[in-house]
ROKOL-341026 format. One line per field, with one value per atom (N, C-alpha, C, O, CB): residue in three letters; x, y, z. Coordinates in steps of 0.1 Angstrom, whole numbers, always signed. Glycine has a CB too. Layout:
residuo: [ALA, ...]
u: [X, ...]
v: [Y, ...]
w: [Z, ...]
END
This chain:
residuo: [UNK, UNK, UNK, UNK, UNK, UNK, UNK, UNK, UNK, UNK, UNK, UNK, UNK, UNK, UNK, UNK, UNK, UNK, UNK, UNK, UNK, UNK, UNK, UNK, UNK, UNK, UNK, UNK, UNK, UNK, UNK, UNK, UNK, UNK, UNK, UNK, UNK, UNK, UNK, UNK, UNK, UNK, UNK, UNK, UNK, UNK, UNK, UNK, UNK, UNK, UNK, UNK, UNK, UNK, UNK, UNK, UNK, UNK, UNK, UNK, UNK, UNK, UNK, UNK, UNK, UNK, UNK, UNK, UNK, UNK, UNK, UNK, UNK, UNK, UNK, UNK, UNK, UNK, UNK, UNK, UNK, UNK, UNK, UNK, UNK, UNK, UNK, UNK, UNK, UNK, UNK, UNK, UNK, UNK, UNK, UNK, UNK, UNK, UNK, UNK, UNK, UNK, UNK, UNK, UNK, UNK, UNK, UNK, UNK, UNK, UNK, UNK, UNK, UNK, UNK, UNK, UNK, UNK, UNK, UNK, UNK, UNK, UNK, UNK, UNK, UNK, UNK, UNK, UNK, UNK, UNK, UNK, UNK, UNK, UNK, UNK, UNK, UNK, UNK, UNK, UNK, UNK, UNK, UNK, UNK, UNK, UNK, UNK, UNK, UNK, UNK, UNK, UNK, UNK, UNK, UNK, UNK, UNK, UNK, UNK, UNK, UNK, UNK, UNK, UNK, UNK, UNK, UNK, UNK, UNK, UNK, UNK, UNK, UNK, UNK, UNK, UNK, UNK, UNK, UNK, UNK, UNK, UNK, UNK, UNK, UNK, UNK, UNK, UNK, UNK, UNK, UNK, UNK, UNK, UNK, UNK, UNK, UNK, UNK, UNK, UNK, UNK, UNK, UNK, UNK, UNK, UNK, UNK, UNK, UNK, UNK, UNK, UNK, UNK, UNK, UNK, UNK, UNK, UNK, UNK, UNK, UNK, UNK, UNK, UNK, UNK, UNK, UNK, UNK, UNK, UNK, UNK, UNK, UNK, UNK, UNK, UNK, UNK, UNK, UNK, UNK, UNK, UNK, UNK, UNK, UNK, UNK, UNK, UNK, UNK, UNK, UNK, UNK, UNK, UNK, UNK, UNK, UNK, UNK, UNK, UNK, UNK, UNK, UNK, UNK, UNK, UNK, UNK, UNK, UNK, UNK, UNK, UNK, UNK, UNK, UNK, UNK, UNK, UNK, UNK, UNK, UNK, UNK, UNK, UNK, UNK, UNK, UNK, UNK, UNK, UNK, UNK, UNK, UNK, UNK, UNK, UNK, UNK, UNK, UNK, UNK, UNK, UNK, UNK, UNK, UNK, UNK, UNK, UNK, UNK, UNK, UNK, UNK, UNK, UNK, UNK, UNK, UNK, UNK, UNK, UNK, UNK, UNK, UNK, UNK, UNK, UNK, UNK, UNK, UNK, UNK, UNK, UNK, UNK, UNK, UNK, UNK, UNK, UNK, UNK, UNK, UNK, UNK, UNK, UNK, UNK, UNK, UNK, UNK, UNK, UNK, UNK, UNK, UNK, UNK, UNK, UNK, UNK, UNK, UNK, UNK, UNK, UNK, UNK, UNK, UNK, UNK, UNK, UNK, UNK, UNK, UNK, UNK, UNK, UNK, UNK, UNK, UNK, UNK, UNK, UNK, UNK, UNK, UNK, UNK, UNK, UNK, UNK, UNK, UNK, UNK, UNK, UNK, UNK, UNK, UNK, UNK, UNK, UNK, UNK, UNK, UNK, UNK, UNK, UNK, UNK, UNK, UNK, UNK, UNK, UNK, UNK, UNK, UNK, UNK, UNK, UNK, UNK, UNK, UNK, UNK, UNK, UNK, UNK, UNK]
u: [+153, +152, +148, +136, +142, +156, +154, +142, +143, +167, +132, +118, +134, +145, +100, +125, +130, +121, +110, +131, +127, +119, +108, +96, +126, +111, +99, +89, +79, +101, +86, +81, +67, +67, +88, +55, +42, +38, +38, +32, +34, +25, +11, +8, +30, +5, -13, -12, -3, -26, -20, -25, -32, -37, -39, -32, -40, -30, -32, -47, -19, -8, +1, +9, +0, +1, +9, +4, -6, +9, +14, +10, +10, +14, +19, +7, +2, +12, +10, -7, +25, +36, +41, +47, +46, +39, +43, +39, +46, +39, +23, +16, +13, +13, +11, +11, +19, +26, +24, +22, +42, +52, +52, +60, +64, +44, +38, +33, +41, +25, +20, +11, +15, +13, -3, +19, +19, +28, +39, +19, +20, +29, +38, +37, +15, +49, +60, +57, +62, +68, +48, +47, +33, +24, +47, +30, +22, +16, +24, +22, +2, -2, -8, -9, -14, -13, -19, -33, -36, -18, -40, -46, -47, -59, -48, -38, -33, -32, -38, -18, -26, -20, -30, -28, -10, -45, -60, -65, -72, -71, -64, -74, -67, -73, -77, -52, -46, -47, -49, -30, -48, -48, -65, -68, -41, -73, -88, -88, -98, -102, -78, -85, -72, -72, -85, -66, -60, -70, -69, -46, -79, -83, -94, -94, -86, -102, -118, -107, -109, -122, -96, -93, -89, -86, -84, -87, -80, -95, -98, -69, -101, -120, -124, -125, -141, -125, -130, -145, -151, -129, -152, -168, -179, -176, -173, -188, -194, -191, -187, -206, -196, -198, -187, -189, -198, -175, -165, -160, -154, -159, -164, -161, -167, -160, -166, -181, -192, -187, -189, -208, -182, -176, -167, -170, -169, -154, -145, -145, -136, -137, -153, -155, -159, -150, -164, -170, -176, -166, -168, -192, -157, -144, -134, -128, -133, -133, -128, -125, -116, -129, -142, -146, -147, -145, -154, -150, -151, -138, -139, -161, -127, -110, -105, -94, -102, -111, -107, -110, -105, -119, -118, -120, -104, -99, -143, -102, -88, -72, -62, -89, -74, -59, -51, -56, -58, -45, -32, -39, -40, -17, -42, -50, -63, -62, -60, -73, -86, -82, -89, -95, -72, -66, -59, -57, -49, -55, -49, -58, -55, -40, -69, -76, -92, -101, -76, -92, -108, -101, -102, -124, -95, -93, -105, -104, -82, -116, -127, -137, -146, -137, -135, -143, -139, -129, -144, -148, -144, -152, -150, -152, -160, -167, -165, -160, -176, -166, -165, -176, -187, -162, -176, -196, -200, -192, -201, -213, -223, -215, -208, -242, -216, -215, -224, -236, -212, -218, -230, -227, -215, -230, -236, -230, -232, -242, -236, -220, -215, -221, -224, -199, -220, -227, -237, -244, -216]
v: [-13, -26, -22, -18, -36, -24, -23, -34, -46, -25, -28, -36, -47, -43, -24, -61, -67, -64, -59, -82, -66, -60, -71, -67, -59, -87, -96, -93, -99, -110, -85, -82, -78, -70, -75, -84, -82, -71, -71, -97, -61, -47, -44, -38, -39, -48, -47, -34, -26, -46, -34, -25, -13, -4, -33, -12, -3, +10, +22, -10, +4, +8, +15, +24, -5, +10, +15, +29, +34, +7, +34, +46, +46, +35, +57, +55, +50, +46, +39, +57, +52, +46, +37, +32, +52, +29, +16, +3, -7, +14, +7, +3, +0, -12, +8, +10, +7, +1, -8, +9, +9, -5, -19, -27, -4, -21, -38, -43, -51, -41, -40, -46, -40, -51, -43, -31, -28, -35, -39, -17, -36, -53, -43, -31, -70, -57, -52, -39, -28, -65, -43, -36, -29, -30, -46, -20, -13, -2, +6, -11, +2, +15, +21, +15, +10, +37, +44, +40, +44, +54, +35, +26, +17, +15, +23, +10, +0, +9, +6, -8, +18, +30, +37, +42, +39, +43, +47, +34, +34, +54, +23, +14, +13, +12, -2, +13, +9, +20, +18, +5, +30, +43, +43, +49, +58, +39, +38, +27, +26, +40, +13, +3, +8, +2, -17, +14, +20, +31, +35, +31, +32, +44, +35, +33, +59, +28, +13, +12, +19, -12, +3, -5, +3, -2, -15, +16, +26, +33, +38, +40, +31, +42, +35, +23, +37, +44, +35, +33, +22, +43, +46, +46, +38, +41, +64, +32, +26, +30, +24, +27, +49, +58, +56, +51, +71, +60, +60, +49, +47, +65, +40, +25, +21, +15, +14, +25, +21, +28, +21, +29, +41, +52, +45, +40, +64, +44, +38, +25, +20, +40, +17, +5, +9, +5, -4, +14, +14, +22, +20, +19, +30, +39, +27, +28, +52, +16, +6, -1, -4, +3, -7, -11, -7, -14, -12, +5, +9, +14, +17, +15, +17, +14, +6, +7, +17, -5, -20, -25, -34, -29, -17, -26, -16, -5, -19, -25, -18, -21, -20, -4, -23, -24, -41, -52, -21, -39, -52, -66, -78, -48, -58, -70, -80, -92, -60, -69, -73, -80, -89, -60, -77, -83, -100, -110, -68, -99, -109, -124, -136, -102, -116, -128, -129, -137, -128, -119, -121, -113, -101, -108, -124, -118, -117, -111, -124, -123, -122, -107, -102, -139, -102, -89, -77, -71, -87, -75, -65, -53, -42, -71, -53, -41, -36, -44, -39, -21, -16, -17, -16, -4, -19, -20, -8, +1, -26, -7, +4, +13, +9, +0, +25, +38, +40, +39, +48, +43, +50, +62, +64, +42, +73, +82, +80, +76, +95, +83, +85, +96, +96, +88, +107, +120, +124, +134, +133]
w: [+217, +209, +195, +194, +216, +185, +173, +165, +168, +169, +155, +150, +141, +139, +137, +138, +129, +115, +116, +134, +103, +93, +93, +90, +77, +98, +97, +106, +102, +99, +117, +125, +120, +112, +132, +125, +119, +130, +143, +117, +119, +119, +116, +105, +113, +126, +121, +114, +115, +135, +108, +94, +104, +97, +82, +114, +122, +126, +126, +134, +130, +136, +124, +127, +144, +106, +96, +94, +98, +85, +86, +84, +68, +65, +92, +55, +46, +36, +27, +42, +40, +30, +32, +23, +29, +47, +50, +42, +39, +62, +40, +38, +22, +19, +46, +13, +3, -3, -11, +1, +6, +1, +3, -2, +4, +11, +17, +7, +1, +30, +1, -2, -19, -24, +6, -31, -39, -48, -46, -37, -58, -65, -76, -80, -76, -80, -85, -97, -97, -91, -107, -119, -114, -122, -134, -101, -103, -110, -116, -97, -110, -124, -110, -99, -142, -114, -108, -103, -91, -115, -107, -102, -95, -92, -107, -90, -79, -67, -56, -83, -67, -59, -56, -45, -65, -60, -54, -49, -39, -65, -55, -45, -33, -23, -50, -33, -18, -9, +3, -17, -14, -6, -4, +7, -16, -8, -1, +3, +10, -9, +3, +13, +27, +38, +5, +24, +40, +51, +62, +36, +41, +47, +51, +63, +39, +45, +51, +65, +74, +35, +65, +73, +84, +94, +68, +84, +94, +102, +113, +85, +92, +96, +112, +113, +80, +121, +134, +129, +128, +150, +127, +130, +116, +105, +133, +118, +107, +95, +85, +107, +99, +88, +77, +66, +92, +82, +77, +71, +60, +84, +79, +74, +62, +54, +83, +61, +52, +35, +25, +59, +36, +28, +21, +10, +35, +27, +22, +19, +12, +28, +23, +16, +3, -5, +24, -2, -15, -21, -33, -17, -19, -28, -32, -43, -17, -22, -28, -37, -44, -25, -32, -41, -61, -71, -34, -60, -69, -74, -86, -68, -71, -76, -76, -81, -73, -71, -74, -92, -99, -63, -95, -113, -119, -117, -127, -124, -132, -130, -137, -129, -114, -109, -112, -116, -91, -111, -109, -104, -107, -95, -95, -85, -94, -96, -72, -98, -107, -118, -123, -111, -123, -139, -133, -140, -150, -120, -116, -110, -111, -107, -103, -98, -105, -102, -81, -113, -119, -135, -137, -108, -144, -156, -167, -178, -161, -163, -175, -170, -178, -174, -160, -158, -164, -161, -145, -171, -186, -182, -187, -205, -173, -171, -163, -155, -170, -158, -144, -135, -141, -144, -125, -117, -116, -116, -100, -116, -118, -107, -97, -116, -111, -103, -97, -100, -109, -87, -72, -69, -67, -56, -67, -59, -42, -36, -64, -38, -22, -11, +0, -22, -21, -14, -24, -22, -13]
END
């Protein structure tokens, strides 16, 4: 039995190019493309740890992209840096 392309694919089950091309908007920058690739990796992490990691990598490639300019256009700054390790 052949997938239909409408056929919904939990995010658990994609693999990272699927995933991408799902979610990566039309006029993307390199930037759009590290936050998606660290929020694949939060939403794929089974164990806290990992979970905990990639959430704050996210987060913190989140200032800059497509996305941030789209639903929060007055945030001019980047948030404080943390180190991870």
């Amino acid at each position: 039995m052949e997938k239909k392309s409408s056929e919904f694919i939990p995010i658990y089950k994609m693999d990272v190019d699927p995933f991408l091309k799902k979610f990566l908007p039309v006029n993307y920058s390199e930037q759009d493309v590290k936050y998606l690739k660290a929020r694949y990796n939060w939403e794929k992490a089974t164990d806290n740890e990992n979970r905990m990691k990639w959430g704050a990598i996210a987060s913190l490639e989140y200032f800059g992209t497509t996305f941030q300019k789209r639903n929060y256009p007055k945030m001019i700054s980047p948030p404080r840096q943390i180190s991870l390790f």
